[in-house]
Chimera marker file (.cmm) of the C-alpha trace (Angstrom):
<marker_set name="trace">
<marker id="1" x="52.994" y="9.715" z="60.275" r="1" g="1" b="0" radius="0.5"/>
<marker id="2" x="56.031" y="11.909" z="58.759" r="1" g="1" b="0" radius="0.5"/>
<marker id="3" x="55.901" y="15.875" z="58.394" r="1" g="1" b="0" radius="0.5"/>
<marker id="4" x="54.550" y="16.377" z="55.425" r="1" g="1" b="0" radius="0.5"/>
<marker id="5" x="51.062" y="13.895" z="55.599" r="1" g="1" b="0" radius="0.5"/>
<marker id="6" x="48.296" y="14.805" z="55.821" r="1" g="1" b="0" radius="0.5"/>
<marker id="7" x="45.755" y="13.705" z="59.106" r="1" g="1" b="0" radius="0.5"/>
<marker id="8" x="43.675" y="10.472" z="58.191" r="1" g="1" b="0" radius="0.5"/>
<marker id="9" x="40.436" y="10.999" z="58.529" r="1" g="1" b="0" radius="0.5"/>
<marker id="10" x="38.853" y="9.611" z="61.864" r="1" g="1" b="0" radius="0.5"/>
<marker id="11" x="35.548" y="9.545" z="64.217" r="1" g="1" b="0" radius="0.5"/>
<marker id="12" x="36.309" y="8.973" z="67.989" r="1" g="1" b="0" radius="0.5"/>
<marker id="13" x="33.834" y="9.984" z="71.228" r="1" g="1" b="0" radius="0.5"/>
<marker id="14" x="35.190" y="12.918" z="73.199" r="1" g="1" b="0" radius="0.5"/>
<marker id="15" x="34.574" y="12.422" z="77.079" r="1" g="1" b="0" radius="0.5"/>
<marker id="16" x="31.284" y="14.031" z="76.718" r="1" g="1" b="0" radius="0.5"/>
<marker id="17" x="30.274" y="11.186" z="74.107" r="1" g="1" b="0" radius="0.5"/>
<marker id="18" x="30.330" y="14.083" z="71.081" r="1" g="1" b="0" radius="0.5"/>
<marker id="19" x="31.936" y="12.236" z="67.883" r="1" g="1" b="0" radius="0.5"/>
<marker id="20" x="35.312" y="14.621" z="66.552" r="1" g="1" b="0" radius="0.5"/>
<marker id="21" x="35.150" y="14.654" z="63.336" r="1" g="1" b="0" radius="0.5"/>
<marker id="22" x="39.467" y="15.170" z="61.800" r="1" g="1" b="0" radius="0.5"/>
<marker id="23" x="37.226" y="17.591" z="59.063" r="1" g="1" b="0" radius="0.5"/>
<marker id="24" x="36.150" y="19.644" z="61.542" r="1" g="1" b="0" radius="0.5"/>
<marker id="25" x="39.911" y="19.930" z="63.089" r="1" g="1" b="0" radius="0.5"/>
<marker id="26" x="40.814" y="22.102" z="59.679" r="1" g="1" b="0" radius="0.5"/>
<marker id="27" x="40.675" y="25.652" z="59.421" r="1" g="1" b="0" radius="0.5"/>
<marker id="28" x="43.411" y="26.875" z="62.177" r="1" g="1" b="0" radius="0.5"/>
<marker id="29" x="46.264" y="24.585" z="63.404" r="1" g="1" b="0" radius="0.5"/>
<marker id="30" x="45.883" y="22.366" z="66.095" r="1" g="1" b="0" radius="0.5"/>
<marker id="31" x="47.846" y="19.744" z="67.925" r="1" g="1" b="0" radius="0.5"/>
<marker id="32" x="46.800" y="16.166" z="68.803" r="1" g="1" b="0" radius="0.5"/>
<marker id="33" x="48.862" y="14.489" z="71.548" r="1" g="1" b="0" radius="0.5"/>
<marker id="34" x="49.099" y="10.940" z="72.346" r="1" g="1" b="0" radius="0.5"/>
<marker id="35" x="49.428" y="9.520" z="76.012" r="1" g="1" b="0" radius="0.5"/>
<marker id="36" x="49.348" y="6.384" z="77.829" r="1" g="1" b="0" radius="0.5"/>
<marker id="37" x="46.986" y="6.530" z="80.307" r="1" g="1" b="0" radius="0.5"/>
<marker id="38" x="44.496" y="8.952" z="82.788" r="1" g="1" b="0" radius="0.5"/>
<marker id="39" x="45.407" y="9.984" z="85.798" r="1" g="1" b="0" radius="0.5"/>
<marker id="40" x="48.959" y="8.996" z="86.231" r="1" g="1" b="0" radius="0.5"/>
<marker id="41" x="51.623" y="10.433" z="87.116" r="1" g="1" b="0" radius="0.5"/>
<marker id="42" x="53.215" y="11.291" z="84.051" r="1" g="1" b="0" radius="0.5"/>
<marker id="43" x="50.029" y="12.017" z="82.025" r="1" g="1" b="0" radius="0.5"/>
<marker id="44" x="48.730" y="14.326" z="84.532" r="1" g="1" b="0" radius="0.5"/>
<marker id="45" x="52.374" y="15.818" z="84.488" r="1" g="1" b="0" radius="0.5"/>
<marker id="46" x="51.682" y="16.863" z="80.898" r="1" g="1" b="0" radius="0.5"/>
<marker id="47" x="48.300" y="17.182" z="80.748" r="1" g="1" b="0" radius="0.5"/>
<marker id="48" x="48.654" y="19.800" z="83.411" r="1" g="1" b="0" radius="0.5"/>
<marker id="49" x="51.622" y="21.213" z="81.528" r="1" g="1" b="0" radius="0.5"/>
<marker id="50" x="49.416" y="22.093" z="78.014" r="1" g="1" b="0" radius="0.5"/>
<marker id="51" x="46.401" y="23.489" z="80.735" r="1" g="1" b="0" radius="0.5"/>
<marker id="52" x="49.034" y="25.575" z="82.363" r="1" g="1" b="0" radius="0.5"/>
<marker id="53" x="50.456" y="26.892" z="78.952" r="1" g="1" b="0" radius="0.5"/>
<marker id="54" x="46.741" y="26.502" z="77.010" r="1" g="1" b="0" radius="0.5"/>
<marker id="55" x="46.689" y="30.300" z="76.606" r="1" g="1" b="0" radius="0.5"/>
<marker id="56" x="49.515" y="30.399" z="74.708" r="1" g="1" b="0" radius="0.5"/>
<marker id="57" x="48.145" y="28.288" z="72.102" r="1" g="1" b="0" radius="0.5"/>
<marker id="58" x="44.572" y="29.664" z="72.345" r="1" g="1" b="0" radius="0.5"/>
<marker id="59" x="46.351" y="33.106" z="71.521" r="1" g="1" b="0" radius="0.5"/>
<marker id="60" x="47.490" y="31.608" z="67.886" r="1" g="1" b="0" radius="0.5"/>
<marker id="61" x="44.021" y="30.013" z="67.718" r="1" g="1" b="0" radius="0.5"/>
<marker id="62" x="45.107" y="26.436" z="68.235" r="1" g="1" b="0" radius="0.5"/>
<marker id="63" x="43.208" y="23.019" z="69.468" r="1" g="1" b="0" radius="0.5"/>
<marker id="64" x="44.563" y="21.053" z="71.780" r="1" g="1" b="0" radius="0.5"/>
<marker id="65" x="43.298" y="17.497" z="72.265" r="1" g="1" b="0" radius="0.5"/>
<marker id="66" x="44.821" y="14.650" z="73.767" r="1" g="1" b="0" radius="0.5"/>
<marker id="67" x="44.102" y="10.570" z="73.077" r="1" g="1" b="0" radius="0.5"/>
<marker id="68" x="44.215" y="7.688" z="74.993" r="1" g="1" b="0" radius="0.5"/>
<marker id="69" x="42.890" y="4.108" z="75.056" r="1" g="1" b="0" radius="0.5"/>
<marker id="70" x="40.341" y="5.255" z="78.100" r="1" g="1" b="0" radius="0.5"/>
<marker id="71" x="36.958" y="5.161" z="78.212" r="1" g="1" b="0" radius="0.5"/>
<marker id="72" x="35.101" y="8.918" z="77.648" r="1" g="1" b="0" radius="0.5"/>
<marker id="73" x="33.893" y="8.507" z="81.250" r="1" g="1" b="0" radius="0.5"/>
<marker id="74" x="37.565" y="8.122" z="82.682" r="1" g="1" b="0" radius="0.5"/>
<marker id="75" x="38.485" y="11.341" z="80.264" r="1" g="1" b="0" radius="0.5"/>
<marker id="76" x="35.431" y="13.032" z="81.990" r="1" g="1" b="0" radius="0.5"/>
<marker id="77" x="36.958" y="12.014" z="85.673" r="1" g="1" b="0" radius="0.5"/>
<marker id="78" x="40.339" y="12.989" z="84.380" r="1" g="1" b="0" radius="0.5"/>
<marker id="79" x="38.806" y="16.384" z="82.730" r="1" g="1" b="0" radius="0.5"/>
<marker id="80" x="37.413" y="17.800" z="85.558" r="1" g="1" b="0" radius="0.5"/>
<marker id="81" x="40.002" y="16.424" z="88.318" r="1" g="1" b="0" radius="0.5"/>
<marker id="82" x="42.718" y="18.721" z="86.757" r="1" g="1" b="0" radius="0.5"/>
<marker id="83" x="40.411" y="21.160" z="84.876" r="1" g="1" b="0" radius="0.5"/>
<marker id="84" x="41.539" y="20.295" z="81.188" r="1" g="1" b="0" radius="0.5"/>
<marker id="85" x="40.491" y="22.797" z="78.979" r="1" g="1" b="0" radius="0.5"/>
<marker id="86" x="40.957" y="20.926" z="76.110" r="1" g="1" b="0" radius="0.5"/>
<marker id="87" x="39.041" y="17.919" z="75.217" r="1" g="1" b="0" radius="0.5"/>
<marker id="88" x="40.541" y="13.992" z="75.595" r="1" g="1" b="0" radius="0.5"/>
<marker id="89" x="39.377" y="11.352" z="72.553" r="1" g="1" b="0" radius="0.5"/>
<marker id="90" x="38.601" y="7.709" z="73.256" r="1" g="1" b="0" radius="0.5"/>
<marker id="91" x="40.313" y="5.487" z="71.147" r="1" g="1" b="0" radius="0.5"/>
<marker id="92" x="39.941" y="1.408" z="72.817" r="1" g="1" b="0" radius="0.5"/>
<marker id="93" x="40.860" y="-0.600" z="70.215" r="1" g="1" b="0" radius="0.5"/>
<marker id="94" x="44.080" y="1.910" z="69.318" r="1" g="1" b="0" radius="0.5"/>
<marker id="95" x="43.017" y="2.065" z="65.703" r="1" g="1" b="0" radius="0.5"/>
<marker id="96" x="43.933" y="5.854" z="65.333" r="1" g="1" b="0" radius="0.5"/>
<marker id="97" x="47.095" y="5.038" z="67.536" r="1" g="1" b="0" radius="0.5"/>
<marker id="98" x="48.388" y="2.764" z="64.891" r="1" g="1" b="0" radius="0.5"/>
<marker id="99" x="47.240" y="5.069" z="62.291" r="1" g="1" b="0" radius="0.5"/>
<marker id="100" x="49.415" y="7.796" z="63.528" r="1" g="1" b="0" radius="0.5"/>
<marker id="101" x="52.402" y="5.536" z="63.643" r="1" g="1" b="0" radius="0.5"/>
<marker id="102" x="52.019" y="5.786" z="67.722" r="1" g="1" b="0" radius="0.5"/>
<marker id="103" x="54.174" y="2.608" z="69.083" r="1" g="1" b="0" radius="0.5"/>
<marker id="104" x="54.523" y="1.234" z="72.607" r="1" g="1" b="0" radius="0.5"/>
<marker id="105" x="57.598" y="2.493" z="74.740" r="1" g="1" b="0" radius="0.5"/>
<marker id="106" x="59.706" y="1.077" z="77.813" r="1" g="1" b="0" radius="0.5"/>
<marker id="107" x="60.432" y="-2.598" z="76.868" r="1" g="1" b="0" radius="0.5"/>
<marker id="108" x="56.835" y="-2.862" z="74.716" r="1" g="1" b="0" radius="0.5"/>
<marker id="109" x="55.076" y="-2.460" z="77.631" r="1" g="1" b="0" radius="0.5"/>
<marker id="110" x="53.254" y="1.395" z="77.875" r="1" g="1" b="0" radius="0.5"/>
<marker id="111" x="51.383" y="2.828" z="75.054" r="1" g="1" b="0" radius="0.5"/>
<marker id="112" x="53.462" y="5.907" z="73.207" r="1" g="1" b="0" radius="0.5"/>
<marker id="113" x="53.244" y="9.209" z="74.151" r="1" g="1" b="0" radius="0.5"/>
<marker id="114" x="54.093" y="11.225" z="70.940" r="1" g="1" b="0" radius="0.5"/>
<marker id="115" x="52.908" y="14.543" z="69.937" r="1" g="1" b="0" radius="0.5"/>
<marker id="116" x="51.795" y="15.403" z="66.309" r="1" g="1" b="0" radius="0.5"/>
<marker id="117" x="51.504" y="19.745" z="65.192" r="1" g="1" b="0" radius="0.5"/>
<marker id="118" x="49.299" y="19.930" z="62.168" r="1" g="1" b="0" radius="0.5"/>
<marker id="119" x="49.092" y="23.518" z="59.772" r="1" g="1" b="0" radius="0.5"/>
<marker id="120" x="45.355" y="24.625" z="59.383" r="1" g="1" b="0" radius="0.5"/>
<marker id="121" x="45.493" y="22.416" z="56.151" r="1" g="1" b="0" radius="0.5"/>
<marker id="122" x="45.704" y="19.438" z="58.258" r="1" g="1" b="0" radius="0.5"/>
<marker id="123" x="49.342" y="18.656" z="57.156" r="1" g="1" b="0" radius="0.5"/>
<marker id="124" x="52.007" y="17.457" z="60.046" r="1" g="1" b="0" radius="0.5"/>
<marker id="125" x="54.474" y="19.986" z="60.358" r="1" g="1" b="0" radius="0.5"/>
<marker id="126" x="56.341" y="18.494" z="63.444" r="1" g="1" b="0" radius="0.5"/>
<marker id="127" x="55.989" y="15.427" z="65.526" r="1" g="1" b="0" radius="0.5"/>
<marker id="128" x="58.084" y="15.133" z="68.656" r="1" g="1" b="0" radius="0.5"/>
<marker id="129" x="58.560" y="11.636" z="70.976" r="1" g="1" b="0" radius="0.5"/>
<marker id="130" x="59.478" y="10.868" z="74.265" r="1" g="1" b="0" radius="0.5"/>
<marker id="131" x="57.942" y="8.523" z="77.081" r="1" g="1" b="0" radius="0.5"/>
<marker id="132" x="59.723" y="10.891" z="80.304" r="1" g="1" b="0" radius="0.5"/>
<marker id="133" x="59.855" y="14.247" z="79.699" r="1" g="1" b="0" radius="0.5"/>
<marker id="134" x="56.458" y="15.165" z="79.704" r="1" g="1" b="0" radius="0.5"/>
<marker id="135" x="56.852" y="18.703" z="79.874" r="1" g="1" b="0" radius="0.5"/>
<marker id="136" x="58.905" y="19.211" z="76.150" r="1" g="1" b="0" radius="0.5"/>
<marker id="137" x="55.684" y="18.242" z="74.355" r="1" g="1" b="0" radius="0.5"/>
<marker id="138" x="54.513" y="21.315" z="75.336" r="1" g="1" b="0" radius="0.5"/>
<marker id="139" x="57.634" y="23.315" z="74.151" r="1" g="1" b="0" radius="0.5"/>
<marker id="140" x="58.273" y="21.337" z="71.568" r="1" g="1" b="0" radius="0.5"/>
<marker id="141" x="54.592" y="22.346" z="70.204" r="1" g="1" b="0" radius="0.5"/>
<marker id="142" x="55.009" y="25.768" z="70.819" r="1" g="1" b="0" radius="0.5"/>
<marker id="143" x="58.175" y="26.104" z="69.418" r="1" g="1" b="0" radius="0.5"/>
<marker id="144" x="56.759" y="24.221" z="65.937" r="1" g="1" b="0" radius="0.5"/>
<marker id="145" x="53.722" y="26.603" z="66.110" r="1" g="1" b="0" radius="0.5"/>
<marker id="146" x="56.251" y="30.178" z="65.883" r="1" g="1" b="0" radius="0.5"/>
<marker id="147" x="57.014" y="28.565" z="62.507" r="1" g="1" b="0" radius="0.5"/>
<marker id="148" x="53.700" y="28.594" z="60.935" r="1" g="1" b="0" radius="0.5"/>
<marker id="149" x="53.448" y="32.016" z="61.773" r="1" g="1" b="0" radius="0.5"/>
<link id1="1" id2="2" r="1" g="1" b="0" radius="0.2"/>
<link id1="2" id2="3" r="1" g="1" b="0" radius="0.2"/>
<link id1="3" id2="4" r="1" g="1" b="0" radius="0.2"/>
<link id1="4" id2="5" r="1" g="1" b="0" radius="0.2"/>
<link id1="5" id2="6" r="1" g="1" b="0" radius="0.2"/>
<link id1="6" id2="7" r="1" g="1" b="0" radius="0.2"/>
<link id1="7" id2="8" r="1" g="1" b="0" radius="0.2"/>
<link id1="8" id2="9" r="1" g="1" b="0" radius="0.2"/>
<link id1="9" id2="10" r="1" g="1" b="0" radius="0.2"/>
<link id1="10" id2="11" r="1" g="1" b="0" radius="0.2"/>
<link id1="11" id2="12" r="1" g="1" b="0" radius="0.2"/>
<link id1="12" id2="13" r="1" g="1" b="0" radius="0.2"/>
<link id1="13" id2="14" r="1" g="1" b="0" radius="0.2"/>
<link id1="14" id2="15" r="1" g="1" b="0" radius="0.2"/>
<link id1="15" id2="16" r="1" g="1" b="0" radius="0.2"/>
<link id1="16" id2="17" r="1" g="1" b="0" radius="0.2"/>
<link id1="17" id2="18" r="1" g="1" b="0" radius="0.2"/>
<link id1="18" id2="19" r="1" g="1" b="0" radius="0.2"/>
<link id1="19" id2="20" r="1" g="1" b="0" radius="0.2"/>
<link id1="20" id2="21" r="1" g="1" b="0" radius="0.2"/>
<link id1="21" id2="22" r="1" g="1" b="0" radius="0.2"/>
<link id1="22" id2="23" r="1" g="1" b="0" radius="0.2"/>
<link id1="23" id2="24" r="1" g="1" b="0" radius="0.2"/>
<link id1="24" id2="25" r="1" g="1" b="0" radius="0.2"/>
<link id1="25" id2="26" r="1" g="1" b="0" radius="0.2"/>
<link id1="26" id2="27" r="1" g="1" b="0" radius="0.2"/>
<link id1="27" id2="28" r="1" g="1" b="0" radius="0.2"/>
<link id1="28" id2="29" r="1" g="1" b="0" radius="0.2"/>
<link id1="29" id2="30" r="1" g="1" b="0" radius="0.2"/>
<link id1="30" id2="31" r="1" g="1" b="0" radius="0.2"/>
<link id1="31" id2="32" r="1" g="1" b="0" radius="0.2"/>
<link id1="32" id2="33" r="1" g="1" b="0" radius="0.2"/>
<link id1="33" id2="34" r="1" g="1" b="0" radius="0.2"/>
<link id1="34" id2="35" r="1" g="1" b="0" radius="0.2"/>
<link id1="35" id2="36" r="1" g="1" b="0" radius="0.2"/>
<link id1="36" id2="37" r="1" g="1" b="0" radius="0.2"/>
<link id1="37" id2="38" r="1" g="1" b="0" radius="0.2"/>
<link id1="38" id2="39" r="1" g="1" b="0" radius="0.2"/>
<link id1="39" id2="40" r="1" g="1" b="0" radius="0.2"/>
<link id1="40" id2="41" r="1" g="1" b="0" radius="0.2"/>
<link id1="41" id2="42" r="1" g="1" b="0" radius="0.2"/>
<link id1="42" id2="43" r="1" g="1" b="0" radius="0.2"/>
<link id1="43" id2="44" r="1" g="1" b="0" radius="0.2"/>
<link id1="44" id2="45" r="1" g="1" b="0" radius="0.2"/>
<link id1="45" id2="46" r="1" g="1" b="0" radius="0.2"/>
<link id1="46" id2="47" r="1" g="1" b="0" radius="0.2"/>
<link id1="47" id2="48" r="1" g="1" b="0" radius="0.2"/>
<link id1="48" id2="49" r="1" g="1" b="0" radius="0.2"/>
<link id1="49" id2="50" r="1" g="1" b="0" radius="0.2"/>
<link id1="50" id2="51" r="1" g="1" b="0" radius="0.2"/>
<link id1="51" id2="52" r="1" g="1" b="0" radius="0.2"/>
<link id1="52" id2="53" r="1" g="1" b="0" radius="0.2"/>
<link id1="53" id2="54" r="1" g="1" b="0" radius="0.2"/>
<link id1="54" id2="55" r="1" g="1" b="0" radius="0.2"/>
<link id1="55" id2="56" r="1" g="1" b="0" radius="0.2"/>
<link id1="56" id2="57" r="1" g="1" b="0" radius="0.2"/>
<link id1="57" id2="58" r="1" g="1" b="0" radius="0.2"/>
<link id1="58" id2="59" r="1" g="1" b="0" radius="0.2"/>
<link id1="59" id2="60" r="1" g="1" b="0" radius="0.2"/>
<link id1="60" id2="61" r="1" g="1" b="0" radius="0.2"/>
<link id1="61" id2="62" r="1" g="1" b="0" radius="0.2"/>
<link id1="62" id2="63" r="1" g="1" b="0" radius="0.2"/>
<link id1="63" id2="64" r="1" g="1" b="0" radius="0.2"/>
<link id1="64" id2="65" r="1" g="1" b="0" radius="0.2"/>
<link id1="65" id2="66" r="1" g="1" b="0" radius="0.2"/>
<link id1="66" id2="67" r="1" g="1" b="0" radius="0.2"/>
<link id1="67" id2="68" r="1" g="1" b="0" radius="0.2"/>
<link id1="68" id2="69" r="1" g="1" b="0" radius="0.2"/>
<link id1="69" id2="70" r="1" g="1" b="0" radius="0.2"/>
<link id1="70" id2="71" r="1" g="1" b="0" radius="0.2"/>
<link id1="71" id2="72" r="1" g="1" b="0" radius="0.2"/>
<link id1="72" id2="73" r="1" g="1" b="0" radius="0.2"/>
<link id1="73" id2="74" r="1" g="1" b="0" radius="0.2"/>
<link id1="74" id2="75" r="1" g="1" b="0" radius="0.2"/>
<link id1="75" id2="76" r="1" g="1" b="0" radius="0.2"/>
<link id1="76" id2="77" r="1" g="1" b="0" radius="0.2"/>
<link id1="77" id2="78" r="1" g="1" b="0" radius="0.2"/>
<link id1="78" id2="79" r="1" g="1" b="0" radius="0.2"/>
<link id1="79" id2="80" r="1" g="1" b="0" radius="0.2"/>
<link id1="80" id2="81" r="1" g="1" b="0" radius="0.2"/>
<link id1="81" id2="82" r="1" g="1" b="0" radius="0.2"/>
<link id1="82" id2="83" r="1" g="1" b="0" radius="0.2"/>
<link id1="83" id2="84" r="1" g="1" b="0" radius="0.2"/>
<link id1="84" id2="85" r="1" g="1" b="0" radius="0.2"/>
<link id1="85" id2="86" r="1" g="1" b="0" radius="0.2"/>
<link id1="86" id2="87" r="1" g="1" b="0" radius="0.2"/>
<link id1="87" id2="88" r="1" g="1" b="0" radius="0.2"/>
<link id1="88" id2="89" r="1" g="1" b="0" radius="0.2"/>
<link id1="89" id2="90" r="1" g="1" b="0" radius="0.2"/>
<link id1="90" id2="91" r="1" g="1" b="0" radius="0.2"/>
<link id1="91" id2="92" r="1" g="1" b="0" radius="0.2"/>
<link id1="92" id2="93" r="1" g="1" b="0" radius="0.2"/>
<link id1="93" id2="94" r="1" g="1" b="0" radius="0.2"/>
<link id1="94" id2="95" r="1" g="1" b="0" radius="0.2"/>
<link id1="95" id2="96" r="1" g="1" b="0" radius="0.2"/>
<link id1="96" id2="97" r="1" g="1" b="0" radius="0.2"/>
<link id1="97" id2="98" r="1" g="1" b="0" radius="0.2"/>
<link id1="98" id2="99" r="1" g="1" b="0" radius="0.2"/>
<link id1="99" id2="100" r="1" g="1" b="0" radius="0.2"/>
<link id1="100" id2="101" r="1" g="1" b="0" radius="0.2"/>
<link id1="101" id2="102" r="1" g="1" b="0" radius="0.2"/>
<link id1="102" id2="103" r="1" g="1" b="0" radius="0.2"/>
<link id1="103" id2="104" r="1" g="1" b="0" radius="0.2"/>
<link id1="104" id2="105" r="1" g="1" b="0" radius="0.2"/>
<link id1="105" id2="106" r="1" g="1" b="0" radius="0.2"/>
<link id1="106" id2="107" r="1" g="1" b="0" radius="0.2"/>
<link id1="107" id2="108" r="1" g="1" b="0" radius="0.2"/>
<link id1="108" id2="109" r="1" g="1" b="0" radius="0.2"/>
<link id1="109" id2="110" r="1" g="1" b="0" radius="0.2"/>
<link id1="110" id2="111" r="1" g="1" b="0" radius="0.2"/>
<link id1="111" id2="112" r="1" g="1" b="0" radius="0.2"/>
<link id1="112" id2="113" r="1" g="1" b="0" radius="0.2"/>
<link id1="113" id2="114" r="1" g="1" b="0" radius="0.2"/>
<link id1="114" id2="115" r="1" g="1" b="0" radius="0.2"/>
<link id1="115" id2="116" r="1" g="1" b="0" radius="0.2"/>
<link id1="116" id2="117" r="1" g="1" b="0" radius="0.2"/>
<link id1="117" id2="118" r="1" g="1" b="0" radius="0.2"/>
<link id1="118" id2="119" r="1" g="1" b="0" radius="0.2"/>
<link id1="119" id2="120" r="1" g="1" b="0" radius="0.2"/>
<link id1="120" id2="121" r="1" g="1" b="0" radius="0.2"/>
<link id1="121" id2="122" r="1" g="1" b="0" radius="0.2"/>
<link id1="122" id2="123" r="1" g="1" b="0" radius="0.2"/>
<link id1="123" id2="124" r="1" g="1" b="0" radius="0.2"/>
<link id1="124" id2="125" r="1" g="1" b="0" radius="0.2"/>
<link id1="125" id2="126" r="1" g="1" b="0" radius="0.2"/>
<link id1="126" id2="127" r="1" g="1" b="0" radius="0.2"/>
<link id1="127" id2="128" r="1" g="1" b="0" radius="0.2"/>
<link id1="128" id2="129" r="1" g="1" b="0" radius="0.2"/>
<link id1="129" id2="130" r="1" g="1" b="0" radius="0.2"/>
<link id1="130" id2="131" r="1" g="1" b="0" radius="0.2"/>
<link id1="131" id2="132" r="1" g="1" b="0" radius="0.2"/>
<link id1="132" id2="133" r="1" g="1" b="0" radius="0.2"/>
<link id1="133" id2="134" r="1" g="1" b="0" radius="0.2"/>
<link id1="134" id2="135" r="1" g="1" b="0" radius="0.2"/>
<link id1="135" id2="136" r="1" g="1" b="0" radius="0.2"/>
<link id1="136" id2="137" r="1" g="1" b="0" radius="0.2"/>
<link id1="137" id2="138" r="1" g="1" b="0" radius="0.2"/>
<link id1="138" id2="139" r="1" g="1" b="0" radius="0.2"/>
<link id1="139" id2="140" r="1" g="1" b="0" radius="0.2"/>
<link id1="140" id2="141" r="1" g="1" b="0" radius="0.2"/>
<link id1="141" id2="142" r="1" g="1" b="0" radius="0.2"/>
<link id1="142" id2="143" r="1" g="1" b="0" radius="0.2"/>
<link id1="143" id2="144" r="1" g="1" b="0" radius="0.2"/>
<link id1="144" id2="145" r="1" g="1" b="0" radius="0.2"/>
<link id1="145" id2="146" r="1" g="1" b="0" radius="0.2"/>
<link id1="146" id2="147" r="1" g="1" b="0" radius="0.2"/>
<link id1="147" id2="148" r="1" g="1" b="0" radius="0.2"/>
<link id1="148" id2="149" r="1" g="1" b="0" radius="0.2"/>
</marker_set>
């Protein structure tokens, strides 16, 4: 995906099993981040990091929700281990991975952990992409949030 595009529309499980609709995303702006894998380390690094700073965006009346290839009972697990406030979609088969544009990282062999801000329209307005810091996803969404205000 480049700024500018609009969010396909897609159907995944949350880790409660409830289908998320990308319709029902529109309406305020929200931001949908990609990550590897549940509970480890660096996941939990930044899935701790948008819980710690998840005021912040539910002040400007933004979603959160993160994606990964695991099942919605391991995003359940993971959910309640770290108290996510946010919810966590299922995608197996990585069809809304590849969608996105979402590539492997580190030699081809982890999944990409890239972060996609969308306007209340449902058009990208910044996408920011790194495997380490886990942490700047965060920031970097904030940050790209002030300018839709």
């Amino acid at each position: 995906m480049k700024v500018g595009n609009k969010i396909p529309s897609f159907k995944l499980p949350d880790q409660d099993w409830n289908d998320v609709h990308s319709e029902e995303l529109l309406g305020e702006p929200f931001v949908i981040y990609f990550y590897p894998k549940d509970d480890t380390p660096g996941c939990t690094k930044q899935a701790c990091a948008f819980r710690d700073h998840f005021s912040a965006f539910e002040d400007r009346g933004v979603k959160v929700i993160g994606v990964s290839a695991d099942s919605p009972e391991d995003h359940r697990h993971f959910k309640e281990k770290y108290s996510l406030p946010f919810r966590l979609l299922s995608d197996p088969d990585r069809k809304l991975h590849k969608e996105f544009g979402v590539g492997k990282h580190l030699l081809g062999l982890l999944p990409g952990r890239v972060t996609y801000i969308f306007d209340a329209e449902g058009i990208l307005v910044h996408t920011f992409s790194s495997p380490t810091n886990m942490v700047r996803h965060v920031a970097e969404s904030l940050d790209a949030l002030k300018e839709l205000q």
